[in-house]
C-alpha positions as CSV (number, residue, x, y, z in Angstrom):
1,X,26.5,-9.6,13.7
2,X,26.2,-10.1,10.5
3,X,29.8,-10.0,9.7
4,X,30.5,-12.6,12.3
5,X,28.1,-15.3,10.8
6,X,29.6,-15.0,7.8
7,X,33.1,-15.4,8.9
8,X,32.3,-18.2,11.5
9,X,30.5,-20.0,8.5
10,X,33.5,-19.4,6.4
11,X,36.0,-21.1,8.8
12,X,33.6,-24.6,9.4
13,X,34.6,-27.4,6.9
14,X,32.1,-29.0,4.9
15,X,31.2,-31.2,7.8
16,X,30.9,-29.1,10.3
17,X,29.0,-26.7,8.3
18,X,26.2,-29.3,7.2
19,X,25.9,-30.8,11.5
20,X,25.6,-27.0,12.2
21,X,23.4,-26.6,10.1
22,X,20.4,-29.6,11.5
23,X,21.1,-28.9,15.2
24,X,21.4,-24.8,15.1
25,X,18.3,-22.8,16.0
26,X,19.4,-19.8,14.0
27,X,17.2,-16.8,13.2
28,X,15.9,-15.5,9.4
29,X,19.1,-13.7,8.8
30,X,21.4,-16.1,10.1
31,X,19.9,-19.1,8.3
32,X,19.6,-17.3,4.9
33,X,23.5,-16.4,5.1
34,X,24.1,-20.5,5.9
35,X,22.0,-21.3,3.5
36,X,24.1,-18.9,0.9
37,X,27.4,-20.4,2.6
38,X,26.2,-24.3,1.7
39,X,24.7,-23.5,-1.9
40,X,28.7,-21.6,-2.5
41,X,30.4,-25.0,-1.7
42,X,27.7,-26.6,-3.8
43,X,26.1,-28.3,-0.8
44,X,22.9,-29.3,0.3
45,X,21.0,-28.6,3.5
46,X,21.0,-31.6,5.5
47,X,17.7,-32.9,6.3
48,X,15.7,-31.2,9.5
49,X,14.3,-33.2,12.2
50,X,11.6,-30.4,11.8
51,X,8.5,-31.9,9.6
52,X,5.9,-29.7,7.0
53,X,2.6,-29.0,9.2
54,X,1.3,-30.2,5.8
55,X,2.9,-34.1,6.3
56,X,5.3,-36.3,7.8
57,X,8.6,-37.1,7.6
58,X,8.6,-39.3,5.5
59,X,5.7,-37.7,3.2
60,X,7.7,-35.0,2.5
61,X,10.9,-37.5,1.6
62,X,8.8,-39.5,-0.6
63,X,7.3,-36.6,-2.5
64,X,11.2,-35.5,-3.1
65,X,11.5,-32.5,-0.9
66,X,13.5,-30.8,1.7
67,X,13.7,-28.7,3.9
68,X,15.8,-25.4,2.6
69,X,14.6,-22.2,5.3
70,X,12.9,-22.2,8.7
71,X,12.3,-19.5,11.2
72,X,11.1,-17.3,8.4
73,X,8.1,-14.5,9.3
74,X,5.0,-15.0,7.3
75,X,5.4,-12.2,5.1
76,X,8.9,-12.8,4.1
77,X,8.1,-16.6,3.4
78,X,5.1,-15.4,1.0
79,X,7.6,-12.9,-0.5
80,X,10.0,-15.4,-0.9
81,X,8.1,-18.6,-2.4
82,X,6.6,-15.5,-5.3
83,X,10.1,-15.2,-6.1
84,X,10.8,-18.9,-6.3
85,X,7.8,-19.6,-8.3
86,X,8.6,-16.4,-10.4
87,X,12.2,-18.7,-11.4
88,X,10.3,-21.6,-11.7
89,X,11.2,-23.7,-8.5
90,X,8.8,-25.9,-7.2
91,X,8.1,-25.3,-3.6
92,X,5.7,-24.6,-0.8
93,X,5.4,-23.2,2.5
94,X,4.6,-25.0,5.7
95,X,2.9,-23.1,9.0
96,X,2.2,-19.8,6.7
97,X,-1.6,-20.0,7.5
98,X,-1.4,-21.1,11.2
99,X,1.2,-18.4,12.3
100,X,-0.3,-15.5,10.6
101,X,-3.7,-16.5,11.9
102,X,-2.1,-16.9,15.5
103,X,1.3,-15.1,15.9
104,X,1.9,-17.2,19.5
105,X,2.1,-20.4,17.0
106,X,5.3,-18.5,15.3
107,X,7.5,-19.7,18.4
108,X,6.0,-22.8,18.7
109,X,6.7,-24.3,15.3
110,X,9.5,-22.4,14.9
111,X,8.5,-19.9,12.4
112,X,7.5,-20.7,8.7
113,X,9.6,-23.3,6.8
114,X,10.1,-23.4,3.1
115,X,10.5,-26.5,1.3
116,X,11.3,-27.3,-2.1
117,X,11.6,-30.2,-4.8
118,X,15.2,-31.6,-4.8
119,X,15.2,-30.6,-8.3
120,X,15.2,-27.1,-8.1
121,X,17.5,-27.2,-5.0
122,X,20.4,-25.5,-7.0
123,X,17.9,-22.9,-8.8
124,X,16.1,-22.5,-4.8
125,X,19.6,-21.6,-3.6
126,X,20.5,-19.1,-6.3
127,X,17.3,-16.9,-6.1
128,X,17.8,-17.6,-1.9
129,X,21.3,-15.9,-2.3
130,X,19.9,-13.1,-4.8
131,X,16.6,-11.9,-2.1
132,X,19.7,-11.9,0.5
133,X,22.5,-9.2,-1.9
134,X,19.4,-7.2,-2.8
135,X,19.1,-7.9,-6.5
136,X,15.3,-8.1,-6.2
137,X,15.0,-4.7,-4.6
138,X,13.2,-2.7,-6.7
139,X,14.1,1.1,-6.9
140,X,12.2,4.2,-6.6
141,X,11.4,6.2,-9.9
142,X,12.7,9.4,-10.3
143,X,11.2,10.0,-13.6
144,X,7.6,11.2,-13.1
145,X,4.8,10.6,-15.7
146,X,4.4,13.1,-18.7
147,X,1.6,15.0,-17.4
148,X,2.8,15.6,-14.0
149,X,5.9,17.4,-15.4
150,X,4.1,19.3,-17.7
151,X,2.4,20.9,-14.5
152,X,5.3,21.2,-12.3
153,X,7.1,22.9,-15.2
154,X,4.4,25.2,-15.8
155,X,4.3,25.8,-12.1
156,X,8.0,26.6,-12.5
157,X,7.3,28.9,-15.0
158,X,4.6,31.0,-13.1
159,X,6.9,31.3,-10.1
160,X,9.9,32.4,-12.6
161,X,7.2,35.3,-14.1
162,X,6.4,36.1,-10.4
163,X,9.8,36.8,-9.4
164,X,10.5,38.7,-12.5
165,X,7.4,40.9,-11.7
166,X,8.3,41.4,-8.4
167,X,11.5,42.9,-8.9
168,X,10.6,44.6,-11.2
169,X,8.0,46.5,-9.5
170,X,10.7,47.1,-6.3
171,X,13.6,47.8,-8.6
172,X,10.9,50.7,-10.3
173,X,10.0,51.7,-7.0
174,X,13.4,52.4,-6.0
175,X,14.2,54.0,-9.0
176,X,11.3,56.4,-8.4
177,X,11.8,57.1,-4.6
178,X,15.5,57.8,-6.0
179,X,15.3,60.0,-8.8
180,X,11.4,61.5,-8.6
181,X,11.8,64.2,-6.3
182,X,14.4,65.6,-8.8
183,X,12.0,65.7,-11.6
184,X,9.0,67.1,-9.2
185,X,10.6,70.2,-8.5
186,X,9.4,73.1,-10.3
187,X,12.6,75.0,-11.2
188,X,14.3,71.2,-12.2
189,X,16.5,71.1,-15.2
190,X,19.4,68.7,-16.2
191,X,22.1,71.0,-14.9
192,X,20.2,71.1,-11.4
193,X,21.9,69.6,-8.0
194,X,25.5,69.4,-7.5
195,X,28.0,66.8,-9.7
196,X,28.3,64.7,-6.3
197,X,24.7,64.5,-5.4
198,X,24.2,63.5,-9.4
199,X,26.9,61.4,-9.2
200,X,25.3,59.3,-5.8
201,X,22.2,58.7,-7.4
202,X,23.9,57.9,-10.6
203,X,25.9,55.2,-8.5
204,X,23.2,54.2,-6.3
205,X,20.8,53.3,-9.4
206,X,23.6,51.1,-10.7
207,X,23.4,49.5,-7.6
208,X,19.7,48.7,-7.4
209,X,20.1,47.4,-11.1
210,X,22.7,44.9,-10.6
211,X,21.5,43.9,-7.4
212,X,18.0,43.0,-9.4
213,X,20.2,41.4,-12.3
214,X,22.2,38.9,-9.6
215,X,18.9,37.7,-7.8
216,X,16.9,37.3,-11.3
217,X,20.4,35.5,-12.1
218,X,20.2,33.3,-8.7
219,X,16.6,32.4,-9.1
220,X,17.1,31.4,-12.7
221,X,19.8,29.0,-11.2
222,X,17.8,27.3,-8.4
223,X,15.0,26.6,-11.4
224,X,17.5,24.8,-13.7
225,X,19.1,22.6,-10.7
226,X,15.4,22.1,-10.2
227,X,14.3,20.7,-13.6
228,X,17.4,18.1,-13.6
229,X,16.4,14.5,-13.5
């Protein structure tokens, strides 16, 4: 939907664009991508029959202001005149407090409408167009404070000493259950069994150790993947 505003405003000439843009009832989205459309061709939004709860017609034409958003929700207009003041722009808000007191007053003035000093009108559109791309979006650290990775680290390192203790123990245990009743018997000596049944425990101790030496090895990887940012 999106899409399709911005091509249809694309295709309108100037004048179309500017009648389209007093006698269309056009939602928040749609009127901040006309508004981005005029403020590209370096033109100005035409004046709205729509009048400032705060004044007249002509009060708001005398004072030097116009009409630049309507149809906004009461959040998004406070959002939006912090960031114009932020830059600057002289401007203020009209139905704000009556529709956020009473939401059934949002359709029935048409949402919140922004106005600002002619002016600023060029600096108004600007910061308009910016909210719209996203360049005000603030992102999500990934860095956490000092002190919380001290503790995660050291948590890190416990679990690490855990592991290692763990398999140790079972790697000891095996060992034992493999080669002790060898060494319990009373008539043992290093020339006692046969070569093969030397030779199976021989190879199946090899096998316990590397198998201990791979997971240490895995886990050791999982816990640097883990510490990068």
């Amino acid at each position: 939907m999106e899409n399709e505003f911005v091509r249809r405003f694309a295709e309108m000439s100037d004048d179309e664009l500017q009648k389209y843009a007093v006698r269309a009832q056009l939602d928040e989205n749609a009127r901040v991508l006309l508004t981005a459309e005029l403020s590209r061709r370096g033109l100005l939004l035409p004046e709205a029959s729509h009048v400032p709860s705060t004044g007249s017609a002509g009060d708001a034409n005398s004072m030097g202001y116009r009409q630049v958003i309507r149809g906004l929700s009461p959040l998004n207009a406070q959002i939006l005149l912090g960031r114009l003041q932020a830059e600057g722009v002289d401007a203020y808000l009209s139905g704000a407090n009556v529709t956020q007191i009473n939401p059934l007053w949002f359709y029935a003035l048409g949402g919140v409408r922004l106005f600002v000093h002619r002016e600023h009108l060029a600096i108004a559109f600007d910061v308009i167009d910016a909210t719209w791309k996203g360049d005000y979006e603030v992102g999500v650290a990934e860095e956490q404070d000092a002190p919380g990775r001290d503790r995660i680290e050291s948590k890190r390192q416990a679990g690490w000493m855990c592991v290692l203790s763990v398999a140790m123990v079972m790697g000891g245990i095996s060992l034992a259950a493999l080669w002790w009743p060898s060494y319990a018997s009373p008539s043992y000596s290093m020339t006692s069994g046969s070569p093969s049944d030397l030779l199976a425990r021989g190879m199946a101790s090899t096998f316990l150790v590397t198998y201990a030496g791979f997971w240490l090895l895995f886990v050791e990887c999982a816990v640097r993947r883990q510490k990068r940012p």
